[in-house]
PAFI-65055 format. One line per 4 residues: for each residue x negated, y negated, z negated of N, C-alpha, C, O, CB. Coordinates in steps of 0.1 Angstrom, whole numbers, plus 5000, padded with zeros to 4 digits. Glycine has a CB too. Layout:
<sites>
X:Y:Z:X:Y:Z:X:Y:Z:X:Y:Z:X:Y:Z | ...
</sites>
This chain:
<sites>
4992:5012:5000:5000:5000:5000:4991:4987:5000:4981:4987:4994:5010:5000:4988 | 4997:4976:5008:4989:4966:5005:4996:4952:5002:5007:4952:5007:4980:4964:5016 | 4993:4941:4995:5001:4931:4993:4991:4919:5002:4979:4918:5005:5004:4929:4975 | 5006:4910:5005:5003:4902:5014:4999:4885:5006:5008:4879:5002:5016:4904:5025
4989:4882:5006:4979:4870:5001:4992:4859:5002:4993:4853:4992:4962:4866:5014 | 5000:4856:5011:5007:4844:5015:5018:4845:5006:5022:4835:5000:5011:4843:5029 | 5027:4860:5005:5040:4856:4998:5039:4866:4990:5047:4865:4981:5053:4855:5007 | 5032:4876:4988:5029:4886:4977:5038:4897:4976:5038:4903:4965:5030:4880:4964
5045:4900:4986:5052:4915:4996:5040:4927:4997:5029:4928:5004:5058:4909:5017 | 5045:4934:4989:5036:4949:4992:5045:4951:5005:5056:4949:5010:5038:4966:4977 | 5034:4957:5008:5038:4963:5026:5031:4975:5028:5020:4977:5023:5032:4951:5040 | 5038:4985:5038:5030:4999:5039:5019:4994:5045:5017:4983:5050:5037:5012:5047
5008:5008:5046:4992:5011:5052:4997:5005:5070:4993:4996:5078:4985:5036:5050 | 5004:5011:5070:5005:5013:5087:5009:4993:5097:5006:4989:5108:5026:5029:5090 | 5014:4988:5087:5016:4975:5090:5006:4965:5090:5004:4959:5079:5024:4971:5084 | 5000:4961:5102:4990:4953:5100:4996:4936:5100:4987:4928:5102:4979:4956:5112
5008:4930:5097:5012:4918:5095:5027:4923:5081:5034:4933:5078:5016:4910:5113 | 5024:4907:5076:5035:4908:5069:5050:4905:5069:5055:4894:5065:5032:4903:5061 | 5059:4917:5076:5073:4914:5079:5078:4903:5074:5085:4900:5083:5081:4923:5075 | 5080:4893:5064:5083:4887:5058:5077:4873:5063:5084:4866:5070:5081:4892:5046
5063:4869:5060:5060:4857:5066:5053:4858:5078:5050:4847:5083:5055:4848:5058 | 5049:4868:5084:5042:4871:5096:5028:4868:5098:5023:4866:5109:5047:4865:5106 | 5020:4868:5082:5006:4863:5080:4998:4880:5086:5003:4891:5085:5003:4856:5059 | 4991:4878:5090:4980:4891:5090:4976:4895:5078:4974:4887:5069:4967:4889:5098
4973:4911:5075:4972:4911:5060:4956:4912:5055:4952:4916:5044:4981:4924:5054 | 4946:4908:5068:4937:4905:5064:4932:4891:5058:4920:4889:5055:4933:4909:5070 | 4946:4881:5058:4944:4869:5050:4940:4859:5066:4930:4851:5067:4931:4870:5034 | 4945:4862:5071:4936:4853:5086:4960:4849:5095:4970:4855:5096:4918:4877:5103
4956:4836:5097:4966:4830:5101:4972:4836:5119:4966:4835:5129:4962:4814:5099 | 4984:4841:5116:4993:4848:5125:4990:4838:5140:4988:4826:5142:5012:4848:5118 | 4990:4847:5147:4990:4842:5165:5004:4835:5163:5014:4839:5157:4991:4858:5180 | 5002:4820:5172:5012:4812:5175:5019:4822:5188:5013:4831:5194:5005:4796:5180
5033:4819:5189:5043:4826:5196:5046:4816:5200:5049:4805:5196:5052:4833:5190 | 5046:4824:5216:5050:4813:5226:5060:4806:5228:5061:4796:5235:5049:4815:5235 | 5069:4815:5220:5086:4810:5217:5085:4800:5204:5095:4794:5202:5097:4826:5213 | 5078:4799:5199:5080:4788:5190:5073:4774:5195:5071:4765:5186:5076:4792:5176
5069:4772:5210:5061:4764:5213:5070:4749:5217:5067:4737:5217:5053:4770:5223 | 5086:4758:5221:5094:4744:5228:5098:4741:5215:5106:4732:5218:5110:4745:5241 | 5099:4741:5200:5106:4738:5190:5106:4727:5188:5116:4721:5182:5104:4743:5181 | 5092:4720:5192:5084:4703:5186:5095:4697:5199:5104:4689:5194:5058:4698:5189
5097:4699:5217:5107:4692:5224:5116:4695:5222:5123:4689:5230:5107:4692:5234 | 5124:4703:5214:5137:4703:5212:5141:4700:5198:5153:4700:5195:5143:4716:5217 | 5134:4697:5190:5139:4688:5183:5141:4675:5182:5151:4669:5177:5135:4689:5178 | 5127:4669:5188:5129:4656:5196:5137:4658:5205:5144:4648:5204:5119:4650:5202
5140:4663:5212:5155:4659:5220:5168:4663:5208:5179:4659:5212:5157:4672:5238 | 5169:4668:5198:5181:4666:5189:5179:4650:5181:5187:4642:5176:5181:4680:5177 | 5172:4650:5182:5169:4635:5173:5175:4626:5184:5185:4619:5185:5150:4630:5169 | 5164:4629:5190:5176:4618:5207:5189:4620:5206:5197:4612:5203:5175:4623:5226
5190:4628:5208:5206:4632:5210:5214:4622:5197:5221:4612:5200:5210:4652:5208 | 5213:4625:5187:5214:4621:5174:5218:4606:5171:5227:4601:5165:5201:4625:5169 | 5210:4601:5176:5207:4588:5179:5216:4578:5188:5220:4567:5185:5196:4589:5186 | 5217:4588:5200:5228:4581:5210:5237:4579:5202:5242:4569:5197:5234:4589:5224
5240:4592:5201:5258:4596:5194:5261:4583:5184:5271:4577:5184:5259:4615:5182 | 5246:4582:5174:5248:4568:5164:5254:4559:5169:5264:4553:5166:5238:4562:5160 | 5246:4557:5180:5247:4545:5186:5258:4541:5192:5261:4529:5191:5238:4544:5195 | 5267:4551:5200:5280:4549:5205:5290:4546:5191:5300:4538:5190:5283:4564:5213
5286:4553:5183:5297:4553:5171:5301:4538:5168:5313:4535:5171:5290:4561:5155 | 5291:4527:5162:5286:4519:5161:5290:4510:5168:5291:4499:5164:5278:4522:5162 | 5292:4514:5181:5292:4505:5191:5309:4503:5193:5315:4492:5192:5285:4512:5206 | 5315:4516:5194:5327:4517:5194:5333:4512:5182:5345:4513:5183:5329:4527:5196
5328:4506:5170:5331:4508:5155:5333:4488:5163:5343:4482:5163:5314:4517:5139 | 5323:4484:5167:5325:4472:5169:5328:4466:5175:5329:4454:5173:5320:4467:5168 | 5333:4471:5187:5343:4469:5198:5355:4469:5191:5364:4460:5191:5343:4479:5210 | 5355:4479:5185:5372:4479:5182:5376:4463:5172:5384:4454:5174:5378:4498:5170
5366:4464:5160:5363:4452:5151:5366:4437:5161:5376:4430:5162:5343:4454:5145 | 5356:4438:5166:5361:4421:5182:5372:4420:5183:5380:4411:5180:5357:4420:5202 | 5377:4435:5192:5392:4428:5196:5403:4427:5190:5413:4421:5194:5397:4431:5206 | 5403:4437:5175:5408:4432:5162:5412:4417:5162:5423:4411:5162:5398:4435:5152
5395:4413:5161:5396:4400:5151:5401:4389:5164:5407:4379:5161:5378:4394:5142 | 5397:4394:5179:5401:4377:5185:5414:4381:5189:5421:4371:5191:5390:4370:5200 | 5418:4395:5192:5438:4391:5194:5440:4387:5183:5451:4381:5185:5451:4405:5196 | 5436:4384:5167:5441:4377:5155:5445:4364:5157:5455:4357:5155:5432:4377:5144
5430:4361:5163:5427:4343:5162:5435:4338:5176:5443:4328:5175:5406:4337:5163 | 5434:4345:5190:5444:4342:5202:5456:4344:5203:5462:4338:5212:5442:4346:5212 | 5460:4350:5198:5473:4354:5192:5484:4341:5191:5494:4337:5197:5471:4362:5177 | 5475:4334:5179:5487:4326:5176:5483:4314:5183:5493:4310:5190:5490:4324:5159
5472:4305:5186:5471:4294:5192:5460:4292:5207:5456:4281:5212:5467:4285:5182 | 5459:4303:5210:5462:4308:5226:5442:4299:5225:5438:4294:5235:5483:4298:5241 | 5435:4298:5216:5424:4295:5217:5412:4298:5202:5416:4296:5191:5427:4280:5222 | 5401:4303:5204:5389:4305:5197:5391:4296:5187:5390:4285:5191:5377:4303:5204
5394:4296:5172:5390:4287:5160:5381:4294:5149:5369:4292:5149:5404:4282:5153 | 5388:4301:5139:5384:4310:5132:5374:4325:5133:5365:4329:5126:5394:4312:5127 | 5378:4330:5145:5376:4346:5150:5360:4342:5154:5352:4352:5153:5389:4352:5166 | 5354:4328:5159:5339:4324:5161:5329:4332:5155:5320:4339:5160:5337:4309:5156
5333:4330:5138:5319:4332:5129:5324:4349:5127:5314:4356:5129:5318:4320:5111 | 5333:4355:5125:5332:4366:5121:5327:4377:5136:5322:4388:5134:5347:4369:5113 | 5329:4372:5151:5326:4377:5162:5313:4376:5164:5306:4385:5169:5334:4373:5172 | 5308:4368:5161:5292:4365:5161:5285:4375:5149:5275:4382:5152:5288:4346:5159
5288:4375:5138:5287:4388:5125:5287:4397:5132:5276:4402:5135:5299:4391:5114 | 5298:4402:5137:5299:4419:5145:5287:4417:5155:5279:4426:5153:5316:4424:5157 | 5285:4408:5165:5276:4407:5173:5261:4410:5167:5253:4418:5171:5278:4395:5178 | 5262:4400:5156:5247:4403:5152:5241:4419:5144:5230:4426:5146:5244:4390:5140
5253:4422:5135:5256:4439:5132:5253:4447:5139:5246:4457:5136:5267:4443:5131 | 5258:4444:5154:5258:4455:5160:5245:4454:5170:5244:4463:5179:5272:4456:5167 | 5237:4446:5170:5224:4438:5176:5215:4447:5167:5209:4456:5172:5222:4418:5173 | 5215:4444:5154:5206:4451:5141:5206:4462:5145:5197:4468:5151:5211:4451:5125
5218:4467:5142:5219:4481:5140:5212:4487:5154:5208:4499:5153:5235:4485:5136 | 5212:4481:5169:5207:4490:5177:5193:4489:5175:5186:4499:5175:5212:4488:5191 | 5189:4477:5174:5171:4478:5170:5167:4485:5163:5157:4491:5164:5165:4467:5165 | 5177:4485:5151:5171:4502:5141:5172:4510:5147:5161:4517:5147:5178:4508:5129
5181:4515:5155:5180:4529:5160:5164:4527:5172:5153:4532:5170:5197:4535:5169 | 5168:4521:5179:5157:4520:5189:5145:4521:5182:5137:4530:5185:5158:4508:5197 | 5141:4511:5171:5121:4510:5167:5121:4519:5157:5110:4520:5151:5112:4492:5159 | 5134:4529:5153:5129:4541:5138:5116:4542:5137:5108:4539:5128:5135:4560:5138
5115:4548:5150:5095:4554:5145:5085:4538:5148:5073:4541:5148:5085:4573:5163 | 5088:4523:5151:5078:4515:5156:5083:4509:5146:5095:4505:5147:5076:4510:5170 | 5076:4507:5135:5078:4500:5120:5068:4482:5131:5072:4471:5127:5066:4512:5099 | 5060:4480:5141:5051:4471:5140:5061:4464:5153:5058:4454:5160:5033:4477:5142
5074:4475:5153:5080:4462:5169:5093:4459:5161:5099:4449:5163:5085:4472:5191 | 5099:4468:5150:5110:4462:5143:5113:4453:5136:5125:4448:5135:5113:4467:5138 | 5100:4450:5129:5100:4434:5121:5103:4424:5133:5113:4418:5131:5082:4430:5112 | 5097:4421:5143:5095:4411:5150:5109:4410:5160:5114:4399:5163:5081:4412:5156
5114:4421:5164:5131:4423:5169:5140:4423:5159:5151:4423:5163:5134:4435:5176 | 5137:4422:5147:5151:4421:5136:5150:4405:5139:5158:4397:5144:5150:4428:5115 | 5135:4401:5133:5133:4389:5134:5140:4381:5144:5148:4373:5142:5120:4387:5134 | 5137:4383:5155:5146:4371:5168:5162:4376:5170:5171:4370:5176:5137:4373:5188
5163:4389:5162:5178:4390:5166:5185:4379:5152:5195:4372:5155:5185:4411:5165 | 5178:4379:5139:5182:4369:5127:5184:4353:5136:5195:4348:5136:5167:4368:5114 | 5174:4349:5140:5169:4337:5144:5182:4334:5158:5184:4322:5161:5150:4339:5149 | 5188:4343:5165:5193:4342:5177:5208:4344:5170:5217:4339:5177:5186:4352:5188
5210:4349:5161:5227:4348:5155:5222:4333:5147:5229:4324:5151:5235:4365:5140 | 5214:4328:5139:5220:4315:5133:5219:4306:5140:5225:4296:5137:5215:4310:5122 | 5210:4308:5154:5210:4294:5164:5225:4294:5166:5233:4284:5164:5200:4294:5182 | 5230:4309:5171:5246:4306:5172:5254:4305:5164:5265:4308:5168:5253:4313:5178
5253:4302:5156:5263:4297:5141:5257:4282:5141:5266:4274:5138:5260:4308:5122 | 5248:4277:5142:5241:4260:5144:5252:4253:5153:5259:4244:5149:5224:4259:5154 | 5252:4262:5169:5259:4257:5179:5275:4256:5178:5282:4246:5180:5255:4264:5190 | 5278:4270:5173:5289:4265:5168:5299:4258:5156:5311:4259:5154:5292:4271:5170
5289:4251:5147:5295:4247:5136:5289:4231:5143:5294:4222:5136:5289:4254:5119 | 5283:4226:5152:5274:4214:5159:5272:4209:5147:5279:4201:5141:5280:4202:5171 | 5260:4214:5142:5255:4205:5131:5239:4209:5135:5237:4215:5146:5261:4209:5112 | 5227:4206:5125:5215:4203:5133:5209:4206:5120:5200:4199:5116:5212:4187:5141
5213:4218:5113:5203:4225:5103:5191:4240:5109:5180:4243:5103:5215:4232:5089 | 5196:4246:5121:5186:4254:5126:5172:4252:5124:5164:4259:5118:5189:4254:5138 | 5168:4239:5133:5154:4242:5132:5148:4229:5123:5138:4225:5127:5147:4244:5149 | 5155:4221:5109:5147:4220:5106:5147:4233:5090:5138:4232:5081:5145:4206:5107
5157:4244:5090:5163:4251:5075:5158:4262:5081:5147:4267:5081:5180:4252:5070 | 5172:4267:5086:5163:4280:5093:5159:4285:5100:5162:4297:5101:5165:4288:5094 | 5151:4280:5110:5139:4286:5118:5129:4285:5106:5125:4296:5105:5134:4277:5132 | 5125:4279:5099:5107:4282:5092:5112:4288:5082:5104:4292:5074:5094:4268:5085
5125:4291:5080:5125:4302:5062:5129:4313:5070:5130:4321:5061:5138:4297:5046 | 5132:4318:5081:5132:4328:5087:5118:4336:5090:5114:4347:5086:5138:4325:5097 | 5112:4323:5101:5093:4328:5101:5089:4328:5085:5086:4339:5081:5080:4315:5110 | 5089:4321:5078:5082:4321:5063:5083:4339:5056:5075:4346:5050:5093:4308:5052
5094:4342:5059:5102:4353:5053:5097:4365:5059:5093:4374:5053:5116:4351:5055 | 5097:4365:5077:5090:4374:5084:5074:4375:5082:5067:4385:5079:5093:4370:5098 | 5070:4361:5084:5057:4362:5078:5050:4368:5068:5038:4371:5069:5053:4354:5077 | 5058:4368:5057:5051:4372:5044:5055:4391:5041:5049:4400:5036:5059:4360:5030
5066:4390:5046:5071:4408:5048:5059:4412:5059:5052:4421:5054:5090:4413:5055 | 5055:4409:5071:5047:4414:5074:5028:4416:5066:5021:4426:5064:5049:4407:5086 | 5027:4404:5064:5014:4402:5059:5014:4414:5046:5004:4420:5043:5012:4385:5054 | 5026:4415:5039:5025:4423:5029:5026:4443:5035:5022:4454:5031:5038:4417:5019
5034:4439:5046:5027:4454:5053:5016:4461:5064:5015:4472:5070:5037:4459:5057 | 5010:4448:5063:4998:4448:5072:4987:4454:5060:4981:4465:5059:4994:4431:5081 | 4987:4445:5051:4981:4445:5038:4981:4461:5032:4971:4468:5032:4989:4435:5029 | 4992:4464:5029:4992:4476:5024:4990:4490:5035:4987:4502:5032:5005:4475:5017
4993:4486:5046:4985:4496:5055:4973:4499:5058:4969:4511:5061:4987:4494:5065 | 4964:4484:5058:4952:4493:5057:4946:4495:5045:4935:4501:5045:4942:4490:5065 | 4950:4491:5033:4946:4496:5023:4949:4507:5015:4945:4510:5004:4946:4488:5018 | 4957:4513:5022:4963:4528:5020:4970:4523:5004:4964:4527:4993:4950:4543:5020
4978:4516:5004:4979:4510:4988:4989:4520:4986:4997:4523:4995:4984:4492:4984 | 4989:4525:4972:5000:4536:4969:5014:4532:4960:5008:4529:4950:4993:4547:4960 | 5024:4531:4958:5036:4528:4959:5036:4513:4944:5042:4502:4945:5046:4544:4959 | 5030:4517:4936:5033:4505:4926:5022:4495:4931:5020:4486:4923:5033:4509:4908
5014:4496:4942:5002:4485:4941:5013:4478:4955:5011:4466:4958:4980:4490:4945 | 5020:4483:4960:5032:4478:4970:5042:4471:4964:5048:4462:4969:5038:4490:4977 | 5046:4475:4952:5054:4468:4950:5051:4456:4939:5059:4447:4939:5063:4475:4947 | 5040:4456:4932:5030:4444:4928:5027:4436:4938:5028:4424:4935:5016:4449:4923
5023:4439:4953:5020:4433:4962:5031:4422:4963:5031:4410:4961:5019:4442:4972 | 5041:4430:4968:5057:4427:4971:5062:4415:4965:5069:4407:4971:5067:4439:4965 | 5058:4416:4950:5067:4410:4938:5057:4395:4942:5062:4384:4945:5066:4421:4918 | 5047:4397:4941:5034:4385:4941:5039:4376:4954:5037:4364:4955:5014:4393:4943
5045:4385:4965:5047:4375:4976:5060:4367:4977:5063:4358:4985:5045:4382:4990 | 5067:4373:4968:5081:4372:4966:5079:4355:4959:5086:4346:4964:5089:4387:4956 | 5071:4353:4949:5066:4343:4946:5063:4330:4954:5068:4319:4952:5057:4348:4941 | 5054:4333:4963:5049:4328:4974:5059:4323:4983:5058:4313:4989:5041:4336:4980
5070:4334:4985:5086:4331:4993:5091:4322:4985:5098:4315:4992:5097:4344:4995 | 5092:4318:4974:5102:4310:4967:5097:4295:4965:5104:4286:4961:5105:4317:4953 | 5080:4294:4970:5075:4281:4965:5076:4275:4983:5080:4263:4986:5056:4282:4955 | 5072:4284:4994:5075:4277:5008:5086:4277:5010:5088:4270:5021:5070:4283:5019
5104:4284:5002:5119:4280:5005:5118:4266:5004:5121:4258:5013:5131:4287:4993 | 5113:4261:4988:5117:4246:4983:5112:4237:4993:5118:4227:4998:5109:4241:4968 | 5097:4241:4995:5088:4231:5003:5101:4225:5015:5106:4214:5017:5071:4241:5012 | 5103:4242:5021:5113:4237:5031:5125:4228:5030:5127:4219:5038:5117:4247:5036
5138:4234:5016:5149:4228:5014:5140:4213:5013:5143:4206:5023:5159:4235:5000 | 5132:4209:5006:5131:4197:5002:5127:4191:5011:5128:4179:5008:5125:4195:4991 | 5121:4192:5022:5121:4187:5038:5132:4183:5041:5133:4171:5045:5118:4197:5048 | 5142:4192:5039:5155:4192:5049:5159:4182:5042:5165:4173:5048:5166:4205:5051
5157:4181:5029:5169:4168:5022:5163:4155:5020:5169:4147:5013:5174:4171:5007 | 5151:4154:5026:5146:4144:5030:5138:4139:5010:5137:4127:5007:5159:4134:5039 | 5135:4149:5002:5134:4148:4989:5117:4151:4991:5113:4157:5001:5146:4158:4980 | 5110:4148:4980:5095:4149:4979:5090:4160:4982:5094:4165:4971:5090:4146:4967
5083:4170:4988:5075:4180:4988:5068:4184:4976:5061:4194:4977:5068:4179:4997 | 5068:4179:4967:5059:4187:4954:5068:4197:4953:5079:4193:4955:5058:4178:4937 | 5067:4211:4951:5075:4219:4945:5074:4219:4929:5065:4217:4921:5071:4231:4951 | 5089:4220:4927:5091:4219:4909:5097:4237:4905:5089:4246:4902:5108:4204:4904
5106:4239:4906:5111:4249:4899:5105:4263:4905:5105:4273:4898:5128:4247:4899 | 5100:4264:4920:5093:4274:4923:5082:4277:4920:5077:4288:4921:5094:4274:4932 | 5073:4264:4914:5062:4268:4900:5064:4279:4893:5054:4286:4894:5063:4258:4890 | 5074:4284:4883:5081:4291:4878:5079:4299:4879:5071:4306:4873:5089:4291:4879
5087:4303:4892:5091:4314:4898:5077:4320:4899:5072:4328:4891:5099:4311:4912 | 5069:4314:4911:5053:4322:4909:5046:4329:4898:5040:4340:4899:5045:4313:4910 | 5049:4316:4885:5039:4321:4872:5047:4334:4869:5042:4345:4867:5038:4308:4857 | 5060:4332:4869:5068:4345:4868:5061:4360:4873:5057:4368:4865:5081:4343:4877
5061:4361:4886:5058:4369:4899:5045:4369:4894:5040:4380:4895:5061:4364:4916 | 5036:4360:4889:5025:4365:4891:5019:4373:4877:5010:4382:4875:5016:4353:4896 | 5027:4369:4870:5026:4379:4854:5032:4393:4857:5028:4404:4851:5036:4372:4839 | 5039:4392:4865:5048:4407:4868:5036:4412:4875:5034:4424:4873:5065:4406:4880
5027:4406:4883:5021:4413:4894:5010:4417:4881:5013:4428:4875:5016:4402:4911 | 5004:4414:4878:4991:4421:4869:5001:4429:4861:4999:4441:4864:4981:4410:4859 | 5011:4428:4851:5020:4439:4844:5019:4452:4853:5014:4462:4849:5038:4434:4842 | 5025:4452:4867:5022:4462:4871:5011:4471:4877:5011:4483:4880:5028:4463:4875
5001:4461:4878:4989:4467:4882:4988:4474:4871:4989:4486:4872:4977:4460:4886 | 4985:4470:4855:4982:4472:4847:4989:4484:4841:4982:4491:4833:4981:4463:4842 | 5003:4487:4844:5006:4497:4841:5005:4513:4850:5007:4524:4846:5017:4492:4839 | 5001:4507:4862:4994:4519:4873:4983:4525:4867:4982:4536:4863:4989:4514:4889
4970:4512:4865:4963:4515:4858:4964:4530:4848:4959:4541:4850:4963:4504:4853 | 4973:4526:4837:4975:4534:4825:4978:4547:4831:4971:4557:4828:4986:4529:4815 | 4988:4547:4841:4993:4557:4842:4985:4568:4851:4989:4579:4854:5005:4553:4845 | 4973:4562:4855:4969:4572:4861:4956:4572:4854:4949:4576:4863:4969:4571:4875
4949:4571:4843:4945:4572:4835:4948:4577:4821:4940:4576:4812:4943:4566:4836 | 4959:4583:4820:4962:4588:4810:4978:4594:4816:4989:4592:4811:4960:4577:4798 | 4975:4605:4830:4988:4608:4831:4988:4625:4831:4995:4633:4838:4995:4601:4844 | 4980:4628:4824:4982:4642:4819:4987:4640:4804:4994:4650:4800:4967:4650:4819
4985:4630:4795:4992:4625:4781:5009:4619:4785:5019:4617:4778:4980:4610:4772 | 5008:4618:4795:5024:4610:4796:5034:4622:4801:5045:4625:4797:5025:4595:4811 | 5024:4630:4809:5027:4646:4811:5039:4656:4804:5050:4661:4806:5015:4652:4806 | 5022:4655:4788:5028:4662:4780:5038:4655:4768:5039:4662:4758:5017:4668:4776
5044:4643:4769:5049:4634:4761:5060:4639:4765:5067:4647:4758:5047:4619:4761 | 5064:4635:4782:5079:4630:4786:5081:4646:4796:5088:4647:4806:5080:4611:4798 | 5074:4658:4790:5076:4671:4789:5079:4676:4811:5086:4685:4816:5092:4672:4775 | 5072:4666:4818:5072:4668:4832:5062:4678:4836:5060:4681:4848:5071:4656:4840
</sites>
């Protein structure tokens, strides 16, 4: 009798592989089968598939949503009033949601296409409300915002940073987002550029940010004691 190294199945003399996981039982890894070779293209084509189907759902989910909302609003005064801002919502929804499906696996083309699909629904909420807060409000707290989510995952990519030095990262820039909002609001309102209350906010974020370095620290320094404490 012999037992098999991989899954630990006694198996008779006469069998030179193990029925069970198909390892050889001299501990040496089973011949690839040629039938398991289309598995990697036909799964990617179920993922495709997968995907469409989303995508139609979605699509159809918001089609139906439009003409909901504009037989509401044409209905009664035979012209566009209200039905504007919530049709441009579905628009932009349904904008998002195809760029997610489309960049799933291109994390480095989806920031920058969520980004102009954001930027391209509030120009049209600007145009249709005719007022003239777009580009000096939100166009730079849009880039400000894109900018700093990227920089923080450029950052943590090549530094292979592991999940709490990401979110220390995160928290520290979140900081940084709240002192270039004011800079901006206080542009827009024609009020001084010193930032005041986003001071704060930083010293805040930035005490959080060493708290959690500091507690990664510990924890991986002493996580065979935290182990045996919290019984994992």
């Amino acid at each position: 009798m012999q037992r098999c190294d991989s899954c630990g199945v006694v198996v008779e003399d006469q069998h030179s592989r193990c029925p069970l996981c198909g390892r050889a039982l001299n501990g040496s890894r089973p011949e690839t089968c040629s039938e398991d070779e289309p598995q990697g293209e036909q799964w990617a084509q179920t993922v495709s598939r997968a995907r469409f189907w989303l995508w139609q759902m979605i699509s159809l989910l918001a089609a139906s949503s439009a003409v909901i909302v504009f037989s509401a609003d044409f209905a009664f005064g035979f012209e566009l009033t209200w039905s504007r801002y919530p049709l441009l919502s579905i628009a932009f929804l349904w904008l998002s949601a195809t760029l997610l499906i489309r960049f799933a696996r291109r994390p480095l083309a989806m920031l920058p296409a969520q980004t102009a699909a954001l930027l391209l629904f509030l120009y049209a909420l600007d145009r249709s409300l005719e007022t003239a807060w777009f580009l000096p409000l939100a166009l730079p707290t849009v880039l400000l915002l894109a900018g700093l989510t990227a920089g923080v995952a450029v950052v943590a990519r090549r530094l292979h940073l592991e999940v709490l030095s990401v979110v220390a990262l995160a928290t520290l820039g979140s900081g940084v987002l709240a002192v270039g909002f004011e800079i901006v609001f206080r542009n827009h309102l024609g009020a001084s550029m010193v930032p005041t209350w986003s001071l704060v906010v930083i010293a805040c974020t930035l005490s959080l940010f060493w708290l959690i370095l500091f507690i990664k620290r510990q924890l991986k320094l002493h996580y065979s004691e935290f182990r045996k404490i919290f019984h994992l």
